[in-house]
C-alpha positions as CSV (number, residue, x, y, z in Angstrom):
1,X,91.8,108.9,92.9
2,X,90.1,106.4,95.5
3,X,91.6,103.6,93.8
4,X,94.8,105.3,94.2
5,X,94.2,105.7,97.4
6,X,92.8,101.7,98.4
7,X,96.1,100.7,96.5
8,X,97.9,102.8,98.9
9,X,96.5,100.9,101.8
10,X,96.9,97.5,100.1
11,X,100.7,98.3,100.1
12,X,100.7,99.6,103.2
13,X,99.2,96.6,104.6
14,X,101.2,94.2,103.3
15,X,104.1,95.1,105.0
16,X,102.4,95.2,108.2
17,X,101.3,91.5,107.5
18,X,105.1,90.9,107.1
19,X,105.7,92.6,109.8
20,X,102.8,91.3,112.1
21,X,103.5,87.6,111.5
22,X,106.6,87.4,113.0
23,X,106.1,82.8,112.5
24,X,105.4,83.3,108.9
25,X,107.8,86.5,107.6
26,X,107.0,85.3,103.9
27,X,103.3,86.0,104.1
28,X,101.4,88.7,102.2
29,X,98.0,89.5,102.6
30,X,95.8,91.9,100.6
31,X,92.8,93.2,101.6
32,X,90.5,96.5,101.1
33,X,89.4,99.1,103.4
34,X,86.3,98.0,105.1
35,X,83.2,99.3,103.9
36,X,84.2,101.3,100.7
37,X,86.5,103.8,102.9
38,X,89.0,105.8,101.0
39,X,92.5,107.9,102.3
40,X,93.0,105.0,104.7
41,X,95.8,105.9,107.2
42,X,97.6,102.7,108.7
43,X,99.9,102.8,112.1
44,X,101.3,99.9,113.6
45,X,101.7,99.7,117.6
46,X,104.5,97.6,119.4
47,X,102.0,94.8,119.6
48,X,102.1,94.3,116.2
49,X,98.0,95.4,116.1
50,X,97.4,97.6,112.8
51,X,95.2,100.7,113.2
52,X,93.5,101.9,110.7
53,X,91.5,105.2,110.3
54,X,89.5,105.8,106.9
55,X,87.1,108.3,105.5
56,X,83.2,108.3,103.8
57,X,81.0,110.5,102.5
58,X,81.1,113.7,100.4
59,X,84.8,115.3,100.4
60,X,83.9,117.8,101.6
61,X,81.8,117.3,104.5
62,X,82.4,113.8,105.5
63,X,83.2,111.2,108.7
64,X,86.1,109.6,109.7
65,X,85.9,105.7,110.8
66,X,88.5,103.8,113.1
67,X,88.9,100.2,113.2
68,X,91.2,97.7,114.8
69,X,93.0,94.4,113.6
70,X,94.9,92.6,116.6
71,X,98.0,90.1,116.1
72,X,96.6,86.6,115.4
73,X,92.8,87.6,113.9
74,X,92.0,88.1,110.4
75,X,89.2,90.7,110.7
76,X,89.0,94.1,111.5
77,X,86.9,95.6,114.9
78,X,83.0,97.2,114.5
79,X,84.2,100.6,113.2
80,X,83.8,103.4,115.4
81,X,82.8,107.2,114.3
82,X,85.9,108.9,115.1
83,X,84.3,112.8,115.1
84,X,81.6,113.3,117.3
85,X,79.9,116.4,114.6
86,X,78.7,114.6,111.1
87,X,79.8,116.1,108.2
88,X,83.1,117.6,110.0
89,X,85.9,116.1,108.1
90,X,86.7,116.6,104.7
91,X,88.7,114.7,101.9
92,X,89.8,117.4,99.2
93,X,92.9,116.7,98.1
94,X,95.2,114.1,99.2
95,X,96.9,115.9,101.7
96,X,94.0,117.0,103.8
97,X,92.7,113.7,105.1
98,X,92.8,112.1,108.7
99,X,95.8,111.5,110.2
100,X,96.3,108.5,113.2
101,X,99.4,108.2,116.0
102,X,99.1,105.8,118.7
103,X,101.2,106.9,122.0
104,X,101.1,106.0,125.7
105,X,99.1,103.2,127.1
106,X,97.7,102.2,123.6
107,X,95.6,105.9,123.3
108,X,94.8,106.2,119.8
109,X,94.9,109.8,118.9
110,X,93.3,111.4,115.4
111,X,93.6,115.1,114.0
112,X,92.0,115.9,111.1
113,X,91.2,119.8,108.9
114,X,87.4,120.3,109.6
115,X,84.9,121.1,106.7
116,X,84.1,124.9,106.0
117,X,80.5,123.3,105.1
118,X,80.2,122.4,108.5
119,X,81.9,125.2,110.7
120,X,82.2,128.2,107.8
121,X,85.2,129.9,107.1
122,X,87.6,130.0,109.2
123,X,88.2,126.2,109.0
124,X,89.3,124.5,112.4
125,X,91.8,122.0,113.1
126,X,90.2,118.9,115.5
127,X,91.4,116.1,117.3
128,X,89.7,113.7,119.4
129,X,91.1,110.5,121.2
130,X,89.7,106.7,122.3
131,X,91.2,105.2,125.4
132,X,91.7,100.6,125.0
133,X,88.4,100.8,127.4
134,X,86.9,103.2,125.4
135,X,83.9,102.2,123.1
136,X,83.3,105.5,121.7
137,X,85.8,108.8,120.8
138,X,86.2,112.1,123.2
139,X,83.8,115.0,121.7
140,X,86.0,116.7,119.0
141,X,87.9,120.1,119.5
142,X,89.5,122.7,118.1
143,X,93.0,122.9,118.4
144,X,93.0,126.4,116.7
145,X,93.5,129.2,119.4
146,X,95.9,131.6,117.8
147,X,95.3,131.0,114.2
148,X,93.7,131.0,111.4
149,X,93.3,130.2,107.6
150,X,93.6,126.5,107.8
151,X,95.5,125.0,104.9
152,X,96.9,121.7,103.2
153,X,96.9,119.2,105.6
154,X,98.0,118.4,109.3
155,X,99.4,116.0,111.1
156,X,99.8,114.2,114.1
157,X,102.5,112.4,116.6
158,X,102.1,110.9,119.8
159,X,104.8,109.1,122.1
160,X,105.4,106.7,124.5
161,X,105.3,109.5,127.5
162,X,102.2,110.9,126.9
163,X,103.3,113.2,124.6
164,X,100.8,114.4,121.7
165,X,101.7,117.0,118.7
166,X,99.3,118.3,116.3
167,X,101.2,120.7,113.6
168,X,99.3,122.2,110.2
169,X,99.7,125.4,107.9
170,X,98.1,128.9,108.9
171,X,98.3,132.4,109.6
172,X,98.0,133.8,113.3
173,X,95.0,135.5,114.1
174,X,96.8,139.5,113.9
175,X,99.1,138.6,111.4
176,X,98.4,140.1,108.0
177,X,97.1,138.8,105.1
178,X,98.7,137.4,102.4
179,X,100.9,133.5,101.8
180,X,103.9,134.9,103.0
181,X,102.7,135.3,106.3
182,X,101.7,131.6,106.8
183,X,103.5,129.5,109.3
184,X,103.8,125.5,110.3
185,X,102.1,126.2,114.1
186,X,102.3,123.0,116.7
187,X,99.7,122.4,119.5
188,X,101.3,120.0,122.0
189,X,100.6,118.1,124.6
190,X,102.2,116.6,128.0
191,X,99.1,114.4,129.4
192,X,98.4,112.1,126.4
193,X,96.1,114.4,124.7
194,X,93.6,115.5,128.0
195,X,94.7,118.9,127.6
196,X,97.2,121.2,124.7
197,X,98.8,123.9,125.3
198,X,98.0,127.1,122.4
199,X,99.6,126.8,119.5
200,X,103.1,128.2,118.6
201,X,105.1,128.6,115.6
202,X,107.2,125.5,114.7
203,X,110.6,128.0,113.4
204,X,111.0,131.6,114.3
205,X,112.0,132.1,111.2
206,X,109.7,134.1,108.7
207,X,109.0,131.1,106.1
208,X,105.9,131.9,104.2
């Protein structure tokens, strides 16, 4: 599994490396996650700098690590401990893991499914955020205000406008029991991720 995973981001970064080194289009360049991390999650900005977010520790109660590589250098920033609780991230599955956008003003925004181990049942959904200036990540939240029953994995988008989504699978809080009564909910923001409005369902239709 994490060599799966490593080869994953080996691919993945050799077509940013293409993509990166505009002067030298032919080039490929392999390289591993730094220090050991597996489920590495790679987004490339319009600058060409390749962001990558990675995850340690036990699956499930681990920490999620961000790190940098900017056009023209050949090694990754110091990583940075992306949530601000220990232990709050998990890695079960391959569809659970951290997932990275990059919007407005270079903001790097991160949403990840939190570890029952950590916070009990129900699970929470978290995001947290690092400014260019920043040297550290906002103090994690829970983007989980209507719902409940956290499952599979979420995921993230951000835009040039200052526009940030976080979507994942659950069931509101007075809905019944039971699969069919899961929805895909989105949490969105207008101001690059200071503030999200509670979550809504993504279709009004009843999917399950």
């Amino acid at each position: 599994m994490h060599l799966l995973l490593r080869s994953s981001f080996l691919v993945a970064l050799m077509l940013a490396s293409s993509l990166a080194t505009a002067a030298d289009p032919g080039r490929v360049e392999v390289v591993r996650t730094p220090d050991g991390g597996i489920q590495p999650q790679t987004v490339i900005d319009t600058r060409g700098a390749i962001h990558l977010l990675y995850y340690k520790g036990d699956p499930s109660h681990g920490d999620l690590f961000y790190v940098r590589r900017n056009p023209g250098q050949s090694a990754f920033t110091v990583p940075v401990h992306v949530n601000s609780e220990p232990g709050s991230a998990i890695a079960m599955g391959t569809i659970r893991g951290g997932q990275v956008a990059v919007g407005r003003d270079g903001i790097v925004h991160v949403a990840w499914n939190g570890s029952t181990a950590t916070f009990k049942d129900p699970a929470p959904m978290l995001y947290s955020r690092i400014k260019p200036a920043d040297g550290a990540f906002e103090p994690q939240q829970n983007l989980m205000k209507l719902t409940t029953a956290l499952d599979g994995g979420g995921t993230i988008a951000a835009d040039g406008v200052g526009r940030v989504y976080v979507a994942w699978h659950g069931r509101g809080v007075n809905d019944p029991e039971g699969e069919s009564h899961r929805k895909l909910w989105v949490a969105r923001s207008t101001d690059d991720g200071t503030t999200f409005a509670a979550e809504r369902p993504a279709f009004a239709e009843a999917t399950g």
